[in-house]
C-alpha positions in Angstrom: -14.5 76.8 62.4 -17.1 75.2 65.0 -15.2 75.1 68.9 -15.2 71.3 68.5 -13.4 71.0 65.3 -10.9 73.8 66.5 -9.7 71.9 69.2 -9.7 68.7 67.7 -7.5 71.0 65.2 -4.8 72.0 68.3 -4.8 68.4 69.6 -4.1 67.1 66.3 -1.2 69.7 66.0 0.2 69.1 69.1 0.3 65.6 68.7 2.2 66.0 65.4 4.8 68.8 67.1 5.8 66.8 70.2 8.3 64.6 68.3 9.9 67.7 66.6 10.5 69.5 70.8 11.5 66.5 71.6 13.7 65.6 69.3 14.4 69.2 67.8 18.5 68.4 65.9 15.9 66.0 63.4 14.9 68.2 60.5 12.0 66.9 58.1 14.5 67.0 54.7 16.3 64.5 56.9 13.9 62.1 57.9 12.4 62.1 54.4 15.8 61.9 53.3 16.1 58.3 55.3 13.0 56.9 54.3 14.0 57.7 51.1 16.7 55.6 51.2 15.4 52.6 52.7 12.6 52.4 50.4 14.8 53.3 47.2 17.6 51.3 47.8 17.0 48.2 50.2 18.2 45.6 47.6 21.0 47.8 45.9 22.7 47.9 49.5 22.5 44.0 50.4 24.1 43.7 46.7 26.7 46.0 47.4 27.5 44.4 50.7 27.4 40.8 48.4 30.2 42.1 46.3 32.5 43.7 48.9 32.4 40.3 51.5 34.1 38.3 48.4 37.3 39.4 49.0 39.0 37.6 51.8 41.0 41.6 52.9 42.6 39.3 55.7 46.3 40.5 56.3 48.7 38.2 55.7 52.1 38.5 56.9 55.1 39.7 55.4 52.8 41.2 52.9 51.8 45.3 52.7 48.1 46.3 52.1 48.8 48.0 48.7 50.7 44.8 47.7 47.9 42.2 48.5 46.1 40.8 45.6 43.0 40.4 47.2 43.3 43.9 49.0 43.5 45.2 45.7 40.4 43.5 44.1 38.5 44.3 47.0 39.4 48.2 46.5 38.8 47.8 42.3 35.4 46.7 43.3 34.8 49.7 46.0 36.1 52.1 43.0 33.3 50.9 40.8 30.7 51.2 43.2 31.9 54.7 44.2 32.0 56.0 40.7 28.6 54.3 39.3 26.7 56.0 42.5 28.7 59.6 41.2 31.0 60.0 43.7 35.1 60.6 43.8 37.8 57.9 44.4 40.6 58.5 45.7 43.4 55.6 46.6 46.0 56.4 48.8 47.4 52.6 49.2 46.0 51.9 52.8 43.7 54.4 52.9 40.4 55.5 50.5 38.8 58.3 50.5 35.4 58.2 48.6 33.8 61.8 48.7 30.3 63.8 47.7 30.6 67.4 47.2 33.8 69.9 47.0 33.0 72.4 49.9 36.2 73.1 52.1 34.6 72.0 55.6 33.9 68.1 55.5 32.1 65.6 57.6 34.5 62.3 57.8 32.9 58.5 58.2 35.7 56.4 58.8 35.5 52.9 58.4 37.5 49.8 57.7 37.9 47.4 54.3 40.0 44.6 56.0 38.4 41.5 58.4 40.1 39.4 61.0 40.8 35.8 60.2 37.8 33.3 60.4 37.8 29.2 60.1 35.3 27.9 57.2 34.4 24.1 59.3 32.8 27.1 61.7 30.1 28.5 59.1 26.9 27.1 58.3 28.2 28.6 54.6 30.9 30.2 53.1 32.0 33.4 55.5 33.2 35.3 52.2 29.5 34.7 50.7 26.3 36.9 52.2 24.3 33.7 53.7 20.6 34.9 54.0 19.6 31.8 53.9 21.0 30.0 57.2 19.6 32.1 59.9 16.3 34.1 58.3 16.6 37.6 59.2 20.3 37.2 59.5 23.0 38.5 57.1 25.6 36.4 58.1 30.0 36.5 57.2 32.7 37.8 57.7 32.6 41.4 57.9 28.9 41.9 57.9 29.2 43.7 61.3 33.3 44.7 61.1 33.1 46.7 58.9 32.2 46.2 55.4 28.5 46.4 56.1 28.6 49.8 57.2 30.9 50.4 53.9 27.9 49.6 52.1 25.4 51.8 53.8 27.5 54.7 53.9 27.2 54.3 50.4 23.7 54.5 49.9 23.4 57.5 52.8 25.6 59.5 50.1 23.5 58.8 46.9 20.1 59.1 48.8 21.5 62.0 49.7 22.7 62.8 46.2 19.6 62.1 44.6 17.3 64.3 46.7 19.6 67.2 45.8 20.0 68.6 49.2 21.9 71.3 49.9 24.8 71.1 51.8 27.3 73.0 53.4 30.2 70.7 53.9 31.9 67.8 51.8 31.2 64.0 52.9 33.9 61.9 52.9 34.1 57.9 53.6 37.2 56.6 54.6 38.2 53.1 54.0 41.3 52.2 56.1 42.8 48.9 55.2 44.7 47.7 57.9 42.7 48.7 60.9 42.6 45.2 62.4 46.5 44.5 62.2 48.7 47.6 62.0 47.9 51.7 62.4 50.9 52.6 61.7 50.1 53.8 57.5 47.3 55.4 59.1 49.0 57.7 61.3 51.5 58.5 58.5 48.7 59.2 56.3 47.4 61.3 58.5 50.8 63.8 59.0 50.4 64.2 55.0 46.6 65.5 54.7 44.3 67.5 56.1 41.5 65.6 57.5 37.5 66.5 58.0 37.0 68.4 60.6 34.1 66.7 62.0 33.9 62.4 62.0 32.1 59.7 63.1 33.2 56.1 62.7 30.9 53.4 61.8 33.1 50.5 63.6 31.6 50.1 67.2 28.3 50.7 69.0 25.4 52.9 69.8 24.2 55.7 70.7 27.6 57.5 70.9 31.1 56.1 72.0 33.0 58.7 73.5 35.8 56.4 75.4 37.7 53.3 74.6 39.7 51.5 76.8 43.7 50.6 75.5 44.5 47.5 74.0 47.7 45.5 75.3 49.0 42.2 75.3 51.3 40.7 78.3 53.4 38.0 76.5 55.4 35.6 77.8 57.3 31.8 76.7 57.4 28.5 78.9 60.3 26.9 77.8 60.6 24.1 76.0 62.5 21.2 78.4 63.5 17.4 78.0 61.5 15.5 80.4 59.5 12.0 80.3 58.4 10.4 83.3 56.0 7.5 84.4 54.0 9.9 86.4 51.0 11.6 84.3 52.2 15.0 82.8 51.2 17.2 80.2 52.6 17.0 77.1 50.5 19.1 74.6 48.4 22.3 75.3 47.1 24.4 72.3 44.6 26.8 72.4 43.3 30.2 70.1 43.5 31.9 66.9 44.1 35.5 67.3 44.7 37.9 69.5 41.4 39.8 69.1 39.1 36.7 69.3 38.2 34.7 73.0 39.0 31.6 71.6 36.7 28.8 71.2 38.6 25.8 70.4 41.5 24.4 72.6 43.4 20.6 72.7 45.7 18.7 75.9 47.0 15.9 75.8 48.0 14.4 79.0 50.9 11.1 79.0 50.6 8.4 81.3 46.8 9.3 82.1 44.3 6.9 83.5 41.0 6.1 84.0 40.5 7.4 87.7 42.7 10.9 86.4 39.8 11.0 83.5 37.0 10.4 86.0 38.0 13.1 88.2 38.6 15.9 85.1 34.6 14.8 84.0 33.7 15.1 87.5 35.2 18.7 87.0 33.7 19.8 83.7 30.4 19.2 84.9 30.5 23.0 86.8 31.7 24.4 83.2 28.8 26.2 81.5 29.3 26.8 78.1 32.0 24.4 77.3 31.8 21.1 75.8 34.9 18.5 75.8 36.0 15.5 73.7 38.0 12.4 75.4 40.0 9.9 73.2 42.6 7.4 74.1 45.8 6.2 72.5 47.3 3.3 74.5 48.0 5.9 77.8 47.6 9.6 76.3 44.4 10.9 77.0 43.7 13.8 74.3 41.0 16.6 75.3 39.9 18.9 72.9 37.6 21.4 74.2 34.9 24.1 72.5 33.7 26.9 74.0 32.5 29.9 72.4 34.1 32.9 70.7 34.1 36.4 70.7 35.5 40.1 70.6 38.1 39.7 73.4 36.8 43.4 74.1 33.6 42.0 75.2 34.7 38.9 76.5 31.3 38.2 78.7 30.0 37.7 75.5 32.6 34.0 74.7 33.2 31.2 76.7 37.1 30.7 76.7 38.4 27.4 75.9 42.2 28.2 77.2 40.9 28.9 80.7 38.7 26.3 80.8 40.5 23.6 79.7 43.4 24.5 81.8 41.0 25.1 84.5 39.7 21.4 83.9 43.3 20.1 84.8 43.4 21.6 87.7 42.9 18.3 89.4 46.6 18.2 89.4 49.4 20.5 90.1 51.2 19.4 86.9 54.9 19.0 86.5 57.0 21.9 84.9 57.8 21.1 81.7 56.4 23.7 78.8 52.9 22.6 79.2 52.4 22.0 82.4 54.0 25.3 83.2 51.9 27.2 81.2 48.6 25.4 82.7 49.5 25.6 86.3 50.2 29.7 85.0 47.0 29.8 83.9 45.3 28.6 87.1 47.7 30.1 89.4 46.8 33.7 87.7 43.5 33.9 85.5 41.4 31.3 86.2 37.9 31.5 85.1 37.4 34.9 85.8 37.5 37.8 83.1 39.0 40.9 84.8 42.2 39.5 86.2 41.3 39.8 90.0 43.8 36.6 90.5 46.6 38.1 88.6 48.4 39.7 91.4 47.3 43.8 92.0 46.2 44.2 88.7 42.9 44.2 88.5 41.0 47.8 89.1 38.1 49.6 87.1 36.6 53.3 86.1 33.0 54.7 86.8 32.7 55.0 83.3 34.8 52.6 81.5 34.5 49.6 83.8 36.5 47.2 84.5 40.1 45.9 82.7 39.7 42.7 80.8 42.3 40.3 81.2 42.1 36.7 79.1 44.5 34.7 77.0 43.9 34.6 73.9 46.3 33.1 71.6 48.8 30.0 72.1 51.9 29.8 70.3 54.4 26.8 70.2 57.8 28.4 68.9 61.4 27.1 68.8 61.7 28.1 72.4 58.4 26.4 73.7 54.8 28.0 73.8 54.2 31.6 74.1 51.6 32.8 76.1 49.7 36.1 74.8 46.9 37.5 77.4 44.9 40.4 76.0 44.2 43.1 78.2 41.2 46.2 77.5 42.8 49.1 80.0 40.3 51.8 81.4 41.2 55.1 82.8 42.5 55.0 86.5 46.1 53.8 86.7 49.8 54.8 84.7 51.3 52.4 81.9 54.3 52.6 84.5 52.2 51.2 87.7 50.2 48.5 84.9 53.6 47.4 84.0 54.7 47.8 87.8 52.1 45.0 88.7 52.4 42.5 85.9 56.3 42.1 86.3 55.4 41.7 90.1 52.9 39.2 89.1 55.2 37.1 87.2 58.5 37.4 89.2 56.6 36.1 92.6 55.0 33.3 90.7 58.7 32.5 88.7 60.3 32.5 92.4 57.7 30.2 94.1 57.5 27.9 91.2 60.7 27.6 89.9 60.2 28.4 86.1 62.0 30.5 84.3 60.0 32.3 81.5 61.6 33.8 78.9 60.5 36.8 76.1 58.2 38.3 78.2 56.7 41.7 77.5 53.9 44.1 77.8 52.6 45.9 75.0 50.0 48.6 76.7 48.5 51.4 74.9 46.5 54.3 76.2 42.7 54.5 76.9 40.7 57.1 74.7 38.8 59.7 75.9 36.5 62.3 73.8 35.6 65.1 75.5 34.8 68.2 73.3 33.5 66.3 70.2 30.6 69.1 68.9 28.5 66.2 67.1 27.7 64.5 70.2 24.0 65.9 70.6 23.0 65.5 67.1 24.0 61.5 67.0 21.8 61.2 70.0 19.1 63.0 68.6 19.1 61.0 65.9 19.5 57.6 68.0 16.9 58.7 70.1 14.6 59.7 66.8 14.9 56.0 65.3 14.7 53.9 68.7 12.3 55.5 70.8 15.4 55.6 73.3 14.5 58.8 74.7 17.0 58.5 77.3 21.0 57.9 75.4 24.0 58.8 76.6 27.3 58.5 75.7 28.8 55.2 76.8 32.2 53.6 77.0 33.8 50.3 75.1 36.5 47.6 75.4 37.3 47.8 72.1 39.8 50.5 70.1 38.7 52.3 67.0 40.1 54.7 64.9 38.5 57.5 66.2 41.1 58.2 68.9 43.5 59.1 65.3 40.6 62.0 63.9 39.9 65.2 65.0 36.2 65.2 67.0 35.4 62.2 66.5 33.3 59.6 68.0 32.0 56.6 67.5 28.3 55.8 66.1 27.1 52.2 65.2 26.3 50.1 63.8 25.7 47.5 66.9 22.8 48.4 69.4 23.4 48.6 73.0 22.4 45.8 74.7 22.6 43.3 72.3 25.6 40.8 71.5 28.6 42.5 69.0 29.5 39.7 67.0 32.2 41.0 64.9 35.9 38.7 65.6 33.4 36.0 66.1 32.9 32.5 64.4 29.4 33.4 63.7 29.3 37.1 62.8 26.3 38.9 61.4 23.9 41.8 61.2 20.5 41.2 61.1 18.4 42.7 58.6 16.2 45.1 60.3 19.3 46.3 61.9 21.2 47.3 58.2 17.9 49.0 57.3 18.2 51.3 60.4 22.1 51.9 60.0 21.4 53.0 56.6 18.3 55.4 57.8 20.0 56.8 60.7 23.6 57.7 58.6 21.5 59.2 56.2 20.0 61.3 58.7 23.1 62.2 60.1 25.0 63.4 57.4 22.4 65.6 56.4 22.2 66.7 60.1 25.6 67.4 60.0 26.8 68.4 56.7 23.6 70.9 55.8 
């Protein structure tokens, strides 16, 4: 071979290698393995996805997982899929377990069948129908994101998989819990009765890897419901949110004995509110504001604009009488304001290197036989005890009960621990992988608000399918995936079942 062609030869092969060193856990039978599957079965996964988002899996109260109708239809249609693409079924009434292969080691994807409530007037179509059509690129409805979309390409990581015939050394198996969003309780008891894989990721969160969530809680509390009429402007109305997962986007006043300078002074006010848009209306002297911000996963709530805060931070032209209402706005200003990490509410307010800051923002309104409850959603990093979080928040609320005479009633804290994973042995394989498909040479593990099943599995972390950096839109009134981002999920869990499982 001439000098000149021989090193054109080692440049060549160098320039071919340097991806394998650099990204050495990314064998060849699994990145043909993921092309494979994008180019083999692009359409077959959107019609999958099509089928599953039919069924509305919301939870409804009173009523078990097993029991629900449309629970049930949506797992009949998840048995067919599993069995036409060769693979077992196994229902264990909350939980499924669809598996390839019958070695005693397993790999575990663990992801979610049910969806958190949504309101139709909010979609541009149906939210139980894939819209492709609204927003082009966009595959847009309830549970696109959370989680039935990375149902479906789990899925088609298995038969690619399958089809290629590649040998592996451990059992896949794709678990489908269906209660994730309302109650873990079946899970945990499903979990004392079988052995689980001994190695899991869960599809139900972010990228690269998540190896810490911070707790969820909810500090709850009632205004109580009182008599009172006066000539003087009050509040006698103040709704506000849909669930307790959500930042809500929709909230509604209505204020008695209101007048025309009162209303100029609240416009003058909304004018500093980005984000938020309001609606006025009179009826003889009750002025009735509904108000429209923007929702979102109350883990990220940076993401939303908060209607509750806002409008209650519009009425702050006033320190309002202390009926129910009024009560619970002059709360609201008094403690949480605008700001998202509870730096008014008393001591409460602290943060970790690593798992930032606590979230604190109402989220739901409730108007019960004893007057309106208040629920606040808190996302808890590492860094202080339950018993000092619960120390603070009593502290909070007696001092503000004392000074403004108002005696709430019901209240309670609901605060669960933070998740940590520390000795997970996949870790340096998912960012391998990552790295592999995004050019992101650089990933690290990295922390959420939100709370995933993962802290209930052994090893296991969390892996997709949203990117870092770019807006999670599950819990939200306009939830989606886009396109180009299902076609990666699918490539990169292909990849990584092979990665792990050969």
């Amino acid at each position: 071979m001439p000098k000149s062609n021989y090193l054109m030869y080692l440049l060549v092969s160098c320039a071919v290698l340097l991806p394998m060193q650099t990204f050495a856990g990314v064998s060849d039978v699994a990145t043909k393995a993921a092309q494979y599957a994008k180019s083999t079965y692009q359409s077959e996964m959107l019609e999958s996805l099509r089928q599953l988002m039919t069924f509305n899996t919301v939870a409804v109260e009173g009523l078990n997982s097993p029991d629900n109708p449309e629970h049930q239809k949506f797992k009949a249609e998840l048995a067919k899929q599993a069995k036409s693409l060769g693979f077992d079924y196994t229902d264990y009434g909350y939980v499924v377990v669809i598996g390839l292969g019958d070695n005693k080691e397993r790999v575990g994807m663990i992801t979610h069948g049910d969806i958190q409530p949504f309101n139709p007037s909010k979609w541009a179509q149906s939210p139980l129908m894939l819209d492709q059509t609204s927003e082009p690129g966009k595959l847009i409805g309830r549970g696109t994101e959370d989680d039935k979309g990375p149902i479906s390409n789990a899925l088609y990581a298995m038969k690619s998989i399958k089809d290629l015939k590649i040998k592996l050394n451990k059992r896949i198996e794709l678990y489908v819990y269906m209660a994730e969003e309302s109650d873990w309780e079946p899970l945990r008891q499903h979990i004392k009765l079988h052995s689980l894989p001994q190695v899991n990721i869960t599809l139900d969160s972010e990228y690269p890897v998540v190896t810490a969530e911070k707790g969820y809680g909810t500090i709850s509390m009632t205004f109580p419901k009182i008599n009172y009429t006066s000539s003087q402007s009050y509040i006698s109305e103040f709704t506000g949110g849909f669930f307790g997962s959500q930042i809500p986007e929709d909230a509604h006043a209505s204020i008695e004995n209101a007048n025309e300078e009162l209303l100029s002074k609240i416009k003058q006010r909304a004018k500093s509110h980005q984000g938020m848009s309001y609606r006025y209306q009179w009826q003889d002297e009750r002025l009735s504001i509904s108000a429209l911000g923007k929702s979102a996963h109350s883990s990220k709530p940076e993401y939303g604009v908060n209607a509750i805060t806002h409008l209650a931070d519009l009425l702050a032209v006033n320190h309002w009488p202390n009926n129910a209402s009024g009560a619970l706005v002059n709360f609201l200003n008094d403690n949480l304001g605008l700001g998202l990490y509870g730096k008014k509410f008393g001591d409460i307010a602290y943060s970790d290197d690593f798992m930032g800051p606590m979230s604190v923002q109402p989220t739901v309104l409730k108007a019960t036989a004893k007057g309106i409850q208040l629920n606040i959603n808190i996302r808890r990093p590492s860094g202080k005890t339950t018993k000092q979080l619960e120390g603070e928040i009593n502290a909070t609320l007696v001092t503000w009960q004392q000074k403004n005479q108002v005696k709430l009633e019901d209240v309670s804290n609901e605060i669960n621990e933070p998740f940590v994973q520390t000795n997970a042995p996949q870790i340096e394989t998912l960012l391998d992988v990552f790295s592999f498909y995004t050019n992101i040479v650089d990933a690290k593990p990295i922390s959420i608000g939100g709370g995933t099943n993962s802290r209930l599995f052994p090893n296991a972390v969390s892996f997709g399918p949203s990117m870092p950096g770019t807006q999670y839109t599950g819990h939200s009134e306009h939830e989606f995936i886009t396109m180009e981002q299902f076609e990666l999920n699918l490539k990169m869990y292909t990849a990584v079942l092979i990665e792990l499982a050969k």
